[in-house]
N, C-alpha and C positions, 0 to 999 in steps of 0.2 A: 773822429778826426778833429770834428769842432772844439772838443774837450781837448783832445791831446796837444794841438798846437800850441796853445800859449803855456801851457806848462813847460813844453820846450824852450818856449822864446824865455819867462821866466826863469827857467832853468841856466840856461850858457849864460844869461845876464851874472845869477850869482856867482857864477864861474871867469866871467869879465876879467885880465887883469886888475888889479886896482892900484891905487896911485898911493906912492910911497910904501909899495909892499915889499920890503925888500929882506924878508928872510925866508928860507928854504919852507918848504911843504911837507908836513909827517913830523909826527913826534923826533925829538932829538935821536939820534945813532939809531931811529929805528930802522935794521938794515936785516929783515926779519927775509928768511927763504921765501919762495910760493907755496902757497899751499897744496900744489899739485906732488904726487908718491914722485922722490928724486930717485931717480936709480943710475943702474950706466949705461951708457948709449949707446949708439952703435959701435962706437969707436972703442968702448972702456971708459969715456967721459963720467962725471956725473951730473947730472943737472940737466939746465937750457943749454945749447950752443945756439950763437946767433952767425949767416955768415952774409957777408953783403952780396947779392950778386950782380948790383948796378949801381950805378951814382951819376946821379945829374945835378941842375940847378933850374929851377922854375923861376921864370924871371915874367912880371908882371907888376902896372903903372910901377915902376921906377923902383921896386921892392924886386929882393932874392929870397929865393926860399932852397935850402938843402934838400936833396930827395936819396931817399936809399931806398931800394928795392932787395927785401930782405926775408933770406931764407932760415926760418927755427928749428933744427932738429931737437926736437922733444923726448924728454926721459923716455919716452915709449918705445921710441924710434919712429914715430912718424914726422911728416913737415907739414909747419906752417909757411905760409908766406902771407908777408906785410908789404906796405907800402906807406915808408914811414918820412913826412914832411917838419922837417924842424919849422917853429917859430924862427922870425927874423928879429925878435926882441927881445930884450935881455931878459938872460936867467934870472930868477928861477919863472918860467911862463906856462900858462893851464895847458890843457892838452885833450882832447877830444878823439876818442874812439871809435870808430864808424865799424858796425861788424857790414859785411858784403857777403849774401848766401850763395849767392847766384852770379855773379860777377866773375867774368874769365880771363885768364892771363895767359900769355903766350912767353915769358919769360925765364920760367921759372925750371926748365927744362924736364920735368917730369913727362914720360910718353903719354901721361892721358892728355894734359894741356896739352901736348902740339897734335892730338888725335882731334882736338876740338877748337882748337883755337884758326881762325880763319870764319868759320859758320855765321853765317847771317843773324842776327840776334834773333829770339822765336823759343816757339817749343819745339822739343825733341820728345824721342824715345829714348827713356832712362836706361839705357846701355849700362851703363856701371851700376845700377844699385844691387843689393844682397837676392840672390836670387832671381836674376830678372828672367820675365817671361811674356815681354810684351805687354804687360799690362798698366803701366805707368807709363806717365811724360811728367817731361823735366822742362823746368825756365832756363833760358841760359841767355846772358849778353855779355858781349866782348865788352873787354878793358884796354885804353891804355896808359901809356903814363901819362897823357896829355888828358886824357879825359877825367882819373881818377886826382888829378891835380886843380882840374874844370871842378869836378866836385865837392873837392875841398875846399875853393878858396874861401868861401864866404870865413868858416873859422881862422884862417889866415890872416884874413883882412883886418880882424877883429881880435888879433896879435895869438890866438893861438896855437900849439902845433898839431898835426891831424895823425892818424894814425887809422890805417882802411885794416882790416883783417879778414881775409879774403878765406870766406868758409866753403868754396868749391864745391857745392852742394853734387853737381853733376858728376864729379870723380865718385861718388859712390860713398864707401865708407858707412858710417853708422851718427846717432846722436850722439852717443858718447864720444866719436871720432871729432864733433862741432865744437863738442864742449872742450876738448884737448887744446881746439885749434883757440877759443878763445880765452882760454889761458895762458896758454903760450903767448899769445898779442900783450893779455896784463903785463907779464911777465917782462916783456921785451920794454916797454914806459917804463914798466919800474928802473931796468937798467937805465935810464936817457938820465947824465945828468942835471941838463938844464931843465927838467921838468919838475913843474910846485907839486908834489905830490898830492897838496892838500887840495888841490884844484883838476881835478881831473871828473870827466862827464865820459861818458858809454850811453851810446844810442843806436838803433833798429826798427826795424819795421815788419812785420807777420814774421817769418822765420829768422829772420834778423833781429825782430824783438826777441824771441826765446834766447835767440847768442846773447843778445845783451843782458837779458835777465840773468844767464847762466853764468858768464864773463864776471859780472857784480859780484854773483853770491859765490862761486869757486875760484875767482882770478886771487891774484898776489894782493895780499890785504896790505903790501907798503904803499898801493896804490889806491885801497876801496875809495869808488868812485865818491864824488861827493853828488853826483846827481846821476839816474839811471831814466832813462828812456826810453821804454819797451811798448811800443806801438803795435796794438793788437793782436800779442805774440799767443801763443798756441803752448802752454806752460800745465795746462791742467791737463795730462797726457791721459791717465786714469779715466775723465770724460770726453777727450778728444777720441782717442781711437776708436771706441763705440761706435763714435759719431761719422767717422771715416769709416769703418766697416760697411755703415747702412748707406752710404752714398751710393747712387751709378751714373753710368755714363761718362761725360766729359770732368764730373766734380770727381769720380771714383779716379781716374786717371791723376787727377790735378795731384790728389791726397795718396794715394798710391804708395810712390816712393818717400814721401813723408814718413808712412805708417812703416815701413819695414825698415827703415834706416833706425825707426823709433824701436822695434822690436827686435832689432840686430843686438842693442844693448840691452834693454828690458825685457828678453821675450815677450810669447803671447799674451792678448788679456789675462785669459785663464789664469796663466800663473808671475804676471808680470811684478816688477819689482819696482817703483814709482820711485 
């Protein structure tokens, strides 16, 4: 952590707006797809669809900020959801990615979230993960829009827009399912016009750093970050799970639904696909 801090503070500084910058971010007409398989969607679509499903204004000292609460239906057919804060400063302005593993929403209308939304912050029993049998726990803390706006402001203050992308760890799903969901978040900045492309930062922390690692090297390269953040992420899967097998107790539990979310897309060690 000693090490990590200041390369962050370092980090958003180079990402600063700066004075007199006033041309767009990204190579000219570079207006290049995601790199995620575009297919049709639920609908017959092809691609991202983005749909709003809330809109407010954060108003704080004497400053507004645009807020959308915003559903991605993914070439896959899965959804993401964001909670996307515009800058209150002129276009073109940086823009800051926050992945969230574990962070719960009540908004978003899916039955897992209102199965889980209300619960006191805490551990659970990992109810949704692949195969559950009781032998995992899960983190879980409630969201709302007052608080994820609480959490963002410091990049607000400091003129840029925020972008939460909320990886639902407790809905279940798989690593490959995280890694959807952090693309899909690329994906969705890339659409913002007011955003410098050239100026965009992705940060995380233990399974939030792996989204951010992931997010960096799979998201929409119209936006590759110009700085990546990955605190303590858990990225070397090959010698993690080993490492998770021989645990027990309260640490085998901790790691538990980690390893099978991780083996849901890679299978087992034995024959795992890194």
């Amino acid at each position: 952590m000693r090490v990590a801090l200041p390369w962050l503070v370092v980090s958003m500084v180079a990402l600063a707006p700066a004075c007199g910058d006033d041309g767009a971010g990204g190579p000219d007409g570079a207006v290049t797809g995601p790199d995620a398989p575009v297919g049709p969607g639920p609908d017959g679509a092809v691609g991202y669809q983005a749909e709003v499903v809330a809109e407010s204004i954060f108003t704080r000292d004497g400053r507004s900020f645009p807020v959308q609460l915003v559903r991605v239906i993914r070439p896959d057919g899965g959804r993401t959801y964001l909670h996307w804060i515009q800058s209150d400063q002129a276009a073109p302005y940086p823009a800051v990615l926050t992945t969230d593993p574990y962070g719960g929403i009540s908004w978003s209308g899916d039955p897992v979230d209102l199965r889980w939304a209300g619960r006191p912050d805490g551990i659970y029993e990992d109810t949704e993960q692949p195969d559950y049998d009781g032998s995992a726990q899960v983190t879980y803390y409630a969201t709302t829009v007052d608080s994820v706006n609480d959490g963002e402001y410091l990049h607000l203050l400091n003129g840029f827009a925020a972008l939460r992308v909320f990886g639902r760890f407790y809905a279940g799903g798989s690593v490959g399912d995280d890694i959807e969901d952090m693309k899909a978040g690329m994906w969705f900045l890339a659409e913002q016009p007011g955003v410098d492309r050239a100026r965009v930062g992705v940060w995380g922390g233990s399974w939030g750093g792996f989204e951010s690692a992931y997010a960096s090297a799979y998201g929409d390269r119209r936006v590759a970050p110009l700085v990546t953040v990955a605190l303590y992420p858990p990225v070397d899967f090959s010698e993690w799970l080993p490492h998770a097998y021989s645990r027990t107790g309260a640490t085998f539990a901790a790691l538990e639904g980690h390893r099978r979310r991780v083996e849901a897309t890679t299978g087992p060690v034995a024959s795992a696909d890194y």
